[in-house]
N, C-alpha and C positions, 0 to 999 in steps of 0.2 A: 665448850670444853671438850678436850682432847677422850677418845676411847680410855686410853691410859689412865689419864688424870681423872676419870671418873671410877674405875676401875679399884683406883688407888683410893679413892675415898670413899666405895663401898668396902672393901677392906678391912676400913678403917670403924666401920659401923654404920656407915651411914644408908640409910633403906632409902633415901629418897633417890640418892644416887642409882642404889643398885635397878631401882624400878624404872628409872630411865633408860638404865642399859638393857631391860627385859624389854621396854615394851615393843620399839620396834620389830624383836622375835616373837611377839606374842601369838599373832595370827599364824602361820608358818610352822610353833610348836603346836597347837591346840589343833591345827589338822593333821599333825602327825600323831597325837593322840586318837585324835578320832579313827584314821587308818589303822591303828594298831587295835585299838576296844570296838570300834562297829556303835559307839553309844555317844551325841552330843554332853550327853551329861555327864556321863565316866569319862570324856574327854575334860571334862570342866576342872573333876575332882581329881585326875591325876596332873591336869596342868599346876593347877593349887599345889598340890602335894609336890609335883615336882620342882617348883620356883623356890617353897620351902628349903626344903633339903637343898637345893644351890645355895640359896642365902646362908644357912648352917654350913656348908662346908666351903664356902667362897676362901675364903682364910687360906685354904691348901691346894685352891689354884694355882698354877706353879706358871700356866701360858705358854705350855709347850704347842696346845692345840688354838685357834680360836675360841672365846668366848661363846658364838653361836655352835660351834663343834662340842665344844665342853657341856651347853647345854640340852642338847639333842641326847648324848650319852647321856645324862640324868634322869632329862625325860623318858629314853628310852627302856631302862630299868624300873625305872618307877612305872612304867605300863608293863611288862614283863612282873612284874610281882602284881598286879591285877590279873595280869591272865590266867597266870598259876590259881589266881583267889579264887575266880569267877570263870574259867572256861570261857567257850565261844559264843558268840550271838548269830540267830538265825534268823531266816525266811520264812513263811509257811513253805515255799517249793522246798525247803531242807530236810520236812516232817515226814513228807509221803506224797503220795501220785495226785496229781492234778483232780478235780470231780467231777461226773460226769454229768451231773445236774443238781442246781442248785440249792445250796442248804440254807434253809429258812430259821431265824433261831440262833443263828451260829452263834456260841457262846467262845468268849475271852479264853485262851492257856495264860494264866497266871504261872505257873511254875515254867513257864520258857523265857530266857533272854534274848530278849527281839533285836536283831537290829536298826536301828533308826534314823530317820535322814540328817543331813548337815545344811546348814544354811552357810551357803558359801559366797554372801556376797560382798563381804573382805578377803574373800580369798587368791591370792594374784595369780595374776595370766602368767602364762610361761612358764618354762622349766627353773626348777630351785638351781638349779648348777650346770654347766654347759654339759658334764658326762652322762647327765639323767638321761631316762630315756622316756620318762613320763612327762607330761602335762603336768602343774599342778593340779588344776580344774579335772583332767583326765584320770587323776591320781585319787578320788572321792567318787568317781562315779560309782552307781550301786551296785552293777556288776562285781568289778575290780573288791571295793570291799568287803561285801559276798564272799568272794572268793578267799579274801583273804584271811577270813574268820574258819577257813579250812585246814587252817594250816598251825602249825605248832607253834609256839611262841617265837621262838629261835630264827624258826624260816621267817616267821612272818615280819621280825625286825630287820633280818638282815638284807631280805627283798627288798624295802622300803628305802632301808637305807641305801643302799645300792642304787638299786631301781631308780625311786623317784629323788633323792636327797642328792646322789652322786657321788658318797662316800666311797673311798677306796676299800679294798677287801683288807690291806691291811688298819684303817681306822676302825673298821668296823670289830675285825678281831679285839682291838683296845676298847672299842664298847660293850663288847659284850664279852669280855675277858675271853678269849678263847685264841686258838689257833687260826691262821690263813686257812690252811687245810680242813678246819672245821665248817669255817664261813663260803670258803668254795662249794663244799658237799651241801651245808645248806640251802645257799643258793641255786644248785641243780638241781633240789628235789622243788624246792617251790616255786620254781617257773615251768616243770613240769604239771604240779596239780593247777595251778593258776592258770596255763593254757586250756587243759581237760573242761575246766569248770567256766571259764567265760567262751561262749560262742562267737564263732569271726559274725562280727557284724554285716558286714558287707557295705558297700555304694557307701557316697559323702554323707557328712552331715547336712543336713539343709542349713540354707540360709536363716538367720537371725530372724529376717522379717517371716518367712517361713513357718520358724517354732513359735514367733506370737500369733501367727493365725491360727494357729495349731492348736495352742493353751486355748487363744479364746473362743474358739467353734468347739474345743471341749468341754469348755465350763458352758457354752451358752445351750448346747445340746441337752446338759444335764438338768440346767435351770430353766426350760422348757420342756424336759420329758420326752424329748424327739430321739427315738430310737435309731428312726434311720438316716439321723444325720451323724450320731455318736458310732453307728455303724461302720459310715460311711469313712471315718477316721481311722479304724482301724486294719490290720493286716492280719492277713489269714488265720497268722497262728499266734496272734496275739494271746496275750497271759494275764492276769487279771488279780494281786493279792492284796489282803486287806490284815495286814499283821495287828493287833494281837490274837485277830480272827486264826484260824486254822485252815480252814478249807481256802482251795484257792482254784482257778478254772486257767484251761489251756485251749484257744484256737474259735472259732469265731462261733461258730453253734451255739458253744456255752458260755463264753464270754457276754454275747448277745442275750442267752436267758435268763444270765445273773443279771443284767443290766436293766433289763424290762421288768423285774419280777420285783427288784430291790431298788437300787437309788434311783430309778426312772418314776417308779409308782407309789411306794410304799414308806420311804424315809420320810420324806414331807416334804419343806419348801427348801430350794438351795441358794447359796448364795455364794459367788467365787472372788478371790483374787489372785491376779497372777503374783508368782512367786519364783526363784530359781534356788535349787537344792543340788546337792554331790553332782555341782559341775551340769545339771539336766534342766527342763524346764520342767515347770510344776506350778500346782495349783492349791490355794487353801480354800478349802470345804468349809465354809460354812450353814448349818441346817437348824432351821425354826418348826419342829413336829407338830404345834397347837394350833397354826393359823395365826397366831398371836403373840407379841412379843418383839425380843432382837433375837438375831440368828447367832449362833452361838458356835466355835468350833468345834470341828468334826473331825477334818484327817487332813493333812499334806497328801497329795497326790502326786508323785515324782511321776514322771510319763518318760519312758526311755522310745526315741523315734528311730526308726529306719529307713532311711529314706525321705518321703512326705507324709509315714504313716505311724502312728502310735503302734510299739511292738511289743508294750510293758507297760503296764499300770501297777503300782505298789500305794496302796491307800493307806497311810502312817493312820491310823484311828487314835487321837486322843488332842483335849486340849493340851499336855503338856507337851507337843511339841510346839505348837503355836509361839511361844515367849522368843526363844533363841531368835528367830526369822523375824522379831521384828514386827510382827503381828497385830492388829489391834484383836481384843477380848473377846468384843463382840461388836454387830453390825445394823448398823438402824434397819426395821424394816421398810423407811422410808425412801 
């Protein structure tokens, strides 16, 4: 059946209709949530929220724009009235200065909204639109969304949209009701904070077989307690966060004595799977403390590389990220 002709017979009432015309946008809208909120799961509930509200006002689509255009502006407001609700999501590096030796203890910020990883592995290769200038996969990285939790609601839609989506400046004014001249000045402030706050990387990415040596000499370093082979992986001034922890460590000294002090010695037993997160390679943590038992999850480890060397560790602490990714619960200690 024809776009149209389904089109016409959601319309007409029909939801089964209308959910076929969503689904093949589904993945495509729910990371442009997630790029907008910084949160899989406030991605989850403004995608819901926003399919709604399409469904309700489907009737007064008129089809001046594309269908996928039409609901990108939906979505796009429907995350813009979150961000107004709930402000931005952060890092630990967004709280204050790196530590200079390790905090034993480190207790949870309950009153911060963390940012959290994305499990992207429906999410397609390539750019969304020949104009973009992002990646999609490139366009989730933790950096990039970091950064983009810096920025006002406004910039931060219009970037994306722009940016990664490849809307014109004038579509976008019609998404977010405003002027060309609005969404131009927008655009120039947040591709200015957006450079300030991601560092030029430098050199290529490594090759694919590269990052699975990578993950797995990281997870097997940690599940042997081998310091100086987990050393051995990283770069000088590698960084080290464990959100919804607070303290976080910068450069290889202290990176090294959180590592010996804590998940080397002290956590208990580990147990890994590779995993790939906002476009990175990564790993899910799982830890059995008694000696006895299944291992139980712990944290996503997003690993951002530079080169052939780990230059970012972000330790997501918590089983609720485990579900999205696909995860099992728990892990035989067998």
């Amino acid at each position: 059946m024809s776009e149209r002709a389904e089109l016409d017979r959601a319309r007409a009432g029909d939801g089964a209709a209308f959910d076929r015309l969503v689904r093949p946008l589904r993945g495509e809208l729910h990371a442009h949530c997630y790029r907008m909120l910084g949160s899989t799961h406030d991605a989850d509930d403004a995608l819901q929220d926003a399919l709604l509200r399409a469904w309700r006002a489907l009737a007064r689509f008129e089809g001046r724009s594309s269908l996928r255009s039409w609901l990108y502006t939906v979505a796009t407001r429907t995350c813009l009235d979150t961000v107004a609700a709930r402000g931005r999501r952060a890092l630990p590096v967004d709280l204050g200065p790196a530590s200079d030796r390790t905090v034993l203890g480190d207790a949870p910020l309950t009153d911060v909204s963390w940012l959290g990883p994305y499990p992207d592995a429906d999410l397609a290769q390539g750019r969304a639109a020949p104009d973009a200038r992002y990646e999609q996969r490139e366009a989730v990285e933790l950096a990039f969304v970091a950064a983009l939790q810096h920025l006002p609601g406004n910039q931060r839609a219009a970037l994306l949209l722009f940016e990664v989506l490849g809307f014109s400046v004038a579509e976008i004014a019609t998404v977010m009701d405003t002027s060309t001249a609005s969404v131009n000045s927008a655009l120039q402030r947040a591709r200015r904070i957006v450079a300030e706050r991601i560092p030029d990387a430098g050199g290529q990415r490594a090759p694919d077989t590269r990052l699975r040596e990578i993950v797995a000499d990281y997870a097997a370093a940690l599940e042997r307690g081998d310091a100086e082979a987990l050393v051995a992986l990283l770069t000088e001034d590698v960084t080290w966060s464990m959100p919804p922890l607070p303290h976080w460590y910068r450069g290889i000294d202290a990176v090294t004595d959180f590592a010996v002090r804590v998940p080397l010695t002290s956590c208990g037993a580990w147990r890994h799977l590779p995993t790939s997160a906002n476009g990175q390679p990564a790993v899910a943590g799982y830890l059995r403390r008694d000696g006895a038992g299944a291992y139980l999850p712990w944290s996503i480890d997003v690993l951002t590389v530079r080169g052939d060397r780990i230059a970012e560790v972000t330790s997501f602490i918590g089983a609720e990220h485990f579900a999205p990714f696909g995860l099992p619960a728990a892990l035989s200690p067998e």
